[in-house]
N, C-alpha and C positions, 0 to 999 in steps of 0.2 A: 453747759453747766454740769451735763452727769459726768465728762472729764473733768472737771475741775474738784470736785469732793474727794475727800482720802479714800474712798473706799465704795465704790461703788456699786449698787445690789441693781439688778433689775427685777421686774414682777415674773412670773413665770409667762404671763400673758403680752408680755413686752412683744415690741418688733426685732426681729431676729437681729437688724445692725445694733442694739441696745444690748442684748441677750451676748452677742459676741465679745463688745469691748467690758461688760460686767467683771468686777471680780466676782461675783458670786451672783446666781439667778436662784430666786426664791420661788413659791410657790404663787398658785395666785391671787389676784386681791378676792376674789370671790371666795378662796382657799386659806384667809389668813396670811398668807404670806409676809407684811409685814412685820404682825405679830410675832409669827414666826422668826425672823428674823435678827427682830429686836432681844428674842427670848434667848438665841442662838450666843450674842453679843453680849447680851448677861452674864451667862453660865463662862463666857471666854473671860471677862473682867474679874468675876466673881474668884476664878481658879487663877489667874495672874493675882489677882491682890491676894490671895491665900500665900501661893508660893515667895511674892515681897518680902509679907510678915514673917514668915518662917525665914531668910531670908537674912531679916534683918536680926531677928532673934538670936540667928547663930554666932552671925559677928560680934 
């Protein structure tokens, strides 16, 4: 299953085989991590749909 998702994060507290095939290893659950995460993937969306709109404004 964690190969199968686009994008796979592990916790920071994960099993190192988890932690290797990750795109990305977070903090851990004790640490937020999630959160962390999700907040991480915000701010990347939030600045793609910025640059869209300008983007799309110029053509």
């Amino acid at each position: 299953m964690f190969q199968l998702c686009g994008y796979p994060v592990a916790m920071g507290n994960a099993i190192e085989e988890l932690k290797y095939i990750a795109n990305n290893v977070t903090d851990t659950n004790d640490n937020a991590g999630v959160a962390k995460t999700l907040e991480a993937f915000k701010l990347q969306l939030t600045m793609w749909n910025k640059q869209f709109h300008y983007r799309l404004e110029i053509a």
